[in-house]
C-alpha positions as CSV (number, residue, x, y, z in Angstrom):
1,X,52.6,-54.8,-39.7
2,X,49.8,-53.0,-38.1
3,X,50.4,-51.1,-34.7
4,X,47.3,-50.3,-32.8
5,X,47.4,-47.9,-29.9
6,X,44.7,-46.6,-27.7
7,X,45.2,-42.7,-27.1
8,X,41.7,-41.7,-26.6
9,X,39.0,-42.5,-24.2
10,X,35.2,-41.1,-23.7
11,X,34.1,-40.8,-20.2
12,X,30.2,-40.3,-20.1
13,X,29.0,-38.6,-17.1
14,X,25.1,-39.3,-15.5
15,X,23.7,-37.3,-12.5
16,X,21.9,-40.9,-11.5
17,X,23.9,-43.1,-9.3
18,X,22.3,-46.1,-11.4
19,X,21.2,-44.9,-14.6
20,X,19.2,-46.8,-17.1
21,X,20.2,-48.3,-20.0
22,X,18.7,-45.4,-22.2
23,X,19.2,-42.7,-19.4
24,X,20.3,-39.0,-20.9
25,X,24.2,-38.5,-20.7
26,X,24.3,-35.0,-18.8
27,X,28.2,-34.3,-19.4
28,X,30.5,-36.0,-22.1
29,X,34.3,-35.6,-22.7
30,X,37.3,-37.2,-24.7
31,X,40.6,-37.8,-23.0
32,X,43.4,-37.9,-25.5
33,X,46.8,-39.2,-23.6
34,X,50.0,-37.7,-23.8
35,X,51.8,-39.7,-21.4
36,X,50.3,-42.6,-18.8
37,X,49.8,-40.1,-16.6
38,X,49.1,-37.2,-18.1
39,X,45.9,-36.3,-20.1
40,X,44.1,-34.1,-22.0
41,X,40.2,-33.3,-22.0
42,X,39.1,-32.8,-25.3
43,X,35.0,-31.7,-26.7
44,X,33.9,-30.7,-22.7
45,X,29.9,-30.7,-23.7
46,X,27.5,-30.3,-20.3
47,X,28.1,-28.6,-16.9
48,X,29.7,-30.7,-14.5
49,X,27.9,-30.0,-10.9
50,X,30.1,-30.6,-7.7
51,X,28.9,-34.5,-7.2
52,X,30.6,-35.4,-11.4
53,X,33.6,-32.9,-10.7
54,X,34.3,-34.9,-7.6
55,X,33.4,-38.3,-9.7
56,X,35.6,-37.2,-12.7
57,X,38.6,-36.5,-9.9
58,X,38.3,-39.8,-8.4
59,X,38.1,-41.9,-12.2
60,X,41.2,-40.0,-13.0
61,X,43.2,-40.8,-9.8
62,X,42.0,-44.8,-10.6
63,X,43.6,-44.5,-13.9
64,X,47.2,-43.5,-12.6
65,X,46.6,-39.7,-13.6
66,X,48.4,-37.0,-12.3
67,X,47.6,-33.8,-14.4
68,X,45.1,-33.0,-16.7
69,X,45.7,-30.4,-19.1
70,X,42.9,-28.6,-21.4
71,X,42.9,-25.7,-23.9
72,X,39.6,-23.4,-22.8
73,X,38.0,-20.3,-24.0
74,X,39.0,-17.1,-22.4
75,X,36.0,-16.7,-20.5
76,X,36.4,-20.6,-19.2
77,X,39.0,-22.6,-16.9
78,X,39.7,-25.7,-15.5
79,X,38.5,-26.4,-11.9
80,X,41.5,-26.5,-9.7
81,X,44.1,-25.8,-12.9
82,X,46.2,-22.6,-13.6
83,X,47.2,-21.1,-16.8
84,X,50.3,-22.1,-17.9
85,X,50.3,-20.0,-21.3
86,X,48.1,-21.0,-23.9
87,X,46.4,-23.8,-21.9
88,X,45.2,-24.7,-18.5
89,X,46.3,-27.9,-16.2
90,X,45.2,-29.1,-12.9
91,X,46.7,-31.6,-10.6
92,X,44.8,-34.3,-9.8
93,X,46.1,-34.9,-6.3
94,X,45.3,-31.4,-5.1
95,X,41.7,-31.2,-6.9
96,X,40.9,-34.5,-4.9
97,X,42.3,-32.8,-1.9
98,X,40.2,-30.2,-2.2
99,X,37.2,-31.9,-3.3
100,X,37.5,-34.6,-0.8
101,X,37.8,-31.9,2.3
102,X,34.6,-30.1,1.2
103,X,33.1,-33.3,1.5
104,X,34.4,-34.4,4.8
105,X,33.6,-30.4,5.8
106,X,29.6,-30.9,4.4
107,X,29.6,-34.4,6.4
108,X,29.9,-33.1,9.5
109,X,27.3,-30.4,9.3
């Protein structure tokens, strides 16, 4: 018997709206899955400016995520997130609050 189950995805992240085919990825990340609806990012390698944060948000909230967990260096977090001892998580819901606000609040200037 062979029992095949997907527990990691890559998200590639590009600033470009429509990149092309050969376009520069600018942030890249694994998500390993501890539950449907829980995940955690894995090998973070780029920045992730306000537009791809707000992006990232929105893909996880498509996939049926609630909370993203993540294990970071001292000196490093996880927008949105709190430690919870010996890792960070954030909710998903209140990061696209946020995120989503700031938007509306930009909008209308």
């Amino acid at each position: 018997m062979i029992e095949h189950s997907i527990e990691t995805s890559v998200l590639r992240f590009y600033e470009a709206d429509e990149p092309d085919h050969y376009a520069p990825i600018d942030v890249v990340c694994m998500l390993m899955w501890e539950t449907q609806q829980v995940v955690w990012i894995k090998i973070l390698k780029g920045d992730l400016s306000r537009k791809l944060l707000r992006q990232l948000v929105d893909k996880l909230g498509s996939l049926g995520i609630t909370t993203v967990k993540a294990q970071r260096a001292p000196h490093r977090g996880l927008p949105f997130g709190s430690d919870v001892g010996g890792h960070w998580e954030m909710s998903v819901a209140v990061a696209h609050r946020y995120l989503n606000r700031r938007a509306y609040m930009v909008s209308q200037h």
